[in-house]
N, C-alpha and C positions, 0 to 999 in steps of 0.2 A: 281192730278197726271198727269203726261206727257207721250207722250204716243211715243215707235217708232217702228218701224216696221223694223222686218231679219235683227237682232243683231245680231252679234256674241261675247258671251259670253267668257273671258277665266278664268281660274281656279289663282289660288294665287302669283303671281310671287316674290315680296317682301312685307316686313313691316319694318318701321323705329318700332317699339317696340314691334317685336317679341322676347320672351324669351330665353333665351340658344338659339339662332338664330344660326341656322348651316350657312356652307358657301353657299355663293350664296342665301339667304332666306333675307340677312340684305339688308335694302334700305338707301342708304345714301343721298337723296335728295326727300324729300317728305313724303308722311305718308303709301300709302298703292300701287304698281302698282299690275294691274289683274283686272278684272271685265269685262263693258263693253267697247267695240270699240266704243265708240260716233262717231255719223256723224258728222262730221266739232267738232274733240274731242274736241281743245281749247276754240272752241265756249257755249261750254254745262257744263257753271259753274254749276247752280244748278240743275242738274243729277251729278255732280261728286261729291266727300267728300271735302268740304270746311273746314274752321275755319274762324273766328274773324267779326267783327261788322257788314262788310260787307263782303259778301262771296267771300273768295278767295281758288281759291282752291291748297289741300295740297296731290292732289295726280299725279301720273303719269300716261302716255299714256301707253298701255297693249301692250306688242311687239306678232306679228301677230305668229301665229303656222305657224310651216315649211309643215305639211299635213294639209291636210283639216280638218273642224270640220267633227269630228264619232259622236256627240250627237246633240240631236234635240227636242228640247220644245215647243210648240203650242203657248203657253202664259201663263205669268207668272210675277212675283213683282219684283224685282229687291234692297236688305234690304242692300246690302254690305260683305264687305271680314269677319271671324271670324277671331281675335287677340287671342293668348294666353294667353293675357296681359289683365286683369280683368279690369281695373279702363279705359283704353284706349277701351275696349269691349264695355263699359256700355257709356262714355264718346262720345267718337269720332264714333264707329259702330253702333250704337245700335238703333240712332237716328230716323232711317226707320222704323223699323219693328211693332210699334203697329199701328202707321197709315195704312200702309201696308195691314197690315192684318186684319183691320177694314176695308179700304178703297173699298179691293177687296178676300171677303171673300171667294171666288169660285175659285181663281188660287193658285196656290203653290208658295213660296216665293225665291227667289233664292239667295243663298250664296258665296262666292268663297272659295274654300281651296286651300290646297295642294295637288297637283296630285300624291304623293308619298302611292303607296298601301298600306291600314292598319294602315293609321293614321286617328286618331277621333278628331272630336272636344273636347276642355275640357269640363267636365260635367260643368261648373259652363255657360258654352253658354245652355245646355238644360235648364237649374234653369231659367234663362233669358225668353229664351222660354215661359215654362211653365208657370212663372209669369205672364205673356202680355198677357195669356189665348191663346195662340196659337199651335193647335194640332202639332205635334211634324213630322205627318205625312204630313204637309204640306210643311215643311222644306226641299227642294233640294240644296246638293251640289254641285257644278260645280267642279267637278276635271279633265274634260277635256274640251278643246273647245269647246263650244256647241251653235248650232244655233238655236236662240229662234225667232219664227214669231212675235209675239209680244209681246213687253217688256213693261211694268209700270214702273214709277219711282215717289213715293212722293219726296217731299221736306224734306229735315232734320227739326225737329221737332226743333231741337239746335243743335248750335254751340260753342266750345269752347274758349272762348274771345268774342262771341256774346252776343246778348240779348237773352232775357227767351224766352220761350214759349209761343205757343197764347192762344187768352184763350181758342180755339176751343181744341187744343189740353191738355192742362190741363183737361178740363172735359171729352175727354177721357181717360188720365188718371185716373181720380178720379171713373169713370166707373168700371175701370178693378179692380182697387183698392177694389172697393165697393163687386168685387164678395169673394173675401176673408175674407169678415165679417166685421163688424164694430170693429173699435179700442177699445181697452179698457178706455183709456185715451188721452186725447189731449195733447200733451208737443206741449210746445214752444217753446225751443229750442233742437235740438238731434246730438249729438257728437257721430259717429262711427268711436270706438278706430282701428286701426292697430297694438297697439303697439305688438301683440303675435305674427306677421304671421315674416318671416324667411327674406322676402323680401317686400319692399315697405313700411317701416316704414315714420312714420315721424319723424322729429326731434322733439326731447323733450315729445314722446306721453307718454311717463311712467309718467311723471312729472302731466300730465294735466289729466292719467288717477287715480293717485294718490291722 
């Protein structure tokens, strides 16, 4: 983990695949802007949300609040924005949070949302959560500016167009795995259909779930 010091955090500003994306939410250059100010941003490829072989990255630089930050963090992990978008949640966001919360079991992990009063995450981010064995009460939102004295940041676990996983991280994985009980069965190969859900089909899923 990388470490820096009187961050200032900010809350959600867009997503390239946020759903039913109101105006002013969609991003049309990049994957996710909001999070943190990086010192010398451009500089701090791996602190920000990369993809492909070699990390490049797919997000933007967070435009500054016109007041000052009102919130204020001691020290804390730094996991990424929450997507409404499930497959892009698990895919592209998600990739921080067990090392994370392995890594630095004593601080609270931090999120970006939306600053918009009364909006929640989708329950399928607590499922997420809950999976990775991480207490639910560790979870902070950022939905305002907030100045964090010191910030964490692992490295993304995976990348989308990259290579897998290390092995370090696998046997974390297989860790967490392990607390939900041994499998009944080893399969070899495992196809999870889509074809029922309204959105995000594939093509031809009924044919191959047939």
């Amino acid at each position: 983990m990388k470490l820096f010091r009187e961050i200032l955090v900010m809350p959600s500003q867009g997503l390239a695949n946020g759903v039913a994306a109101t105006p002013g939410r969609k991003l049309r250059l990049g994957l996710f802007r909001g999070g943190p100010v990086w010192p010398f941003f451009y500089l701090q490829v791996l602190a920000r949300h990369c993809r492909g072989p070699v990390p490049v990255p797919f997000d933007r630089k967070p435009h500054r609040a016109s007041a000052p930050a009102t919130g204020r963090i001691a020290e804390a992990v730094w996991c990424g924005p929450i997507s409404p978008h499930y497959g892009h949640m698990v895919a592209d966001f998600a990739m921080r949070v067990a090392a994370s919360a392995d890594g630095r079991p004593d601080l609270p992990l931090l999120f970006s949302f939306w600053p918009e009063p009364g909006e929640e995450p989708p329950e399928f981010f607590w499922e997420i959560v809950d999976h990775l064995g991480v207490a639910r009460e560790r979870v902070r939102l950022v939905r305002e500016p907030t100045r964090v004295g010191r910030l964490w940041v692992a490295p993304q676990a995976e990348r989308l167009g990259g290579k897998g996983p290390s092995p370090r991280h696998l046997d974390l994985m297989d860790r967490i795995v392990a607390r939900h009980g041994t499998p009944q069965q080893d399969i070899d190969v495992l196809f999870v259909s889509r074809a029922l859900l309204g959105d995000g089909r594939l093509a031809g899923e009924a044919y191959l779930d047939a």
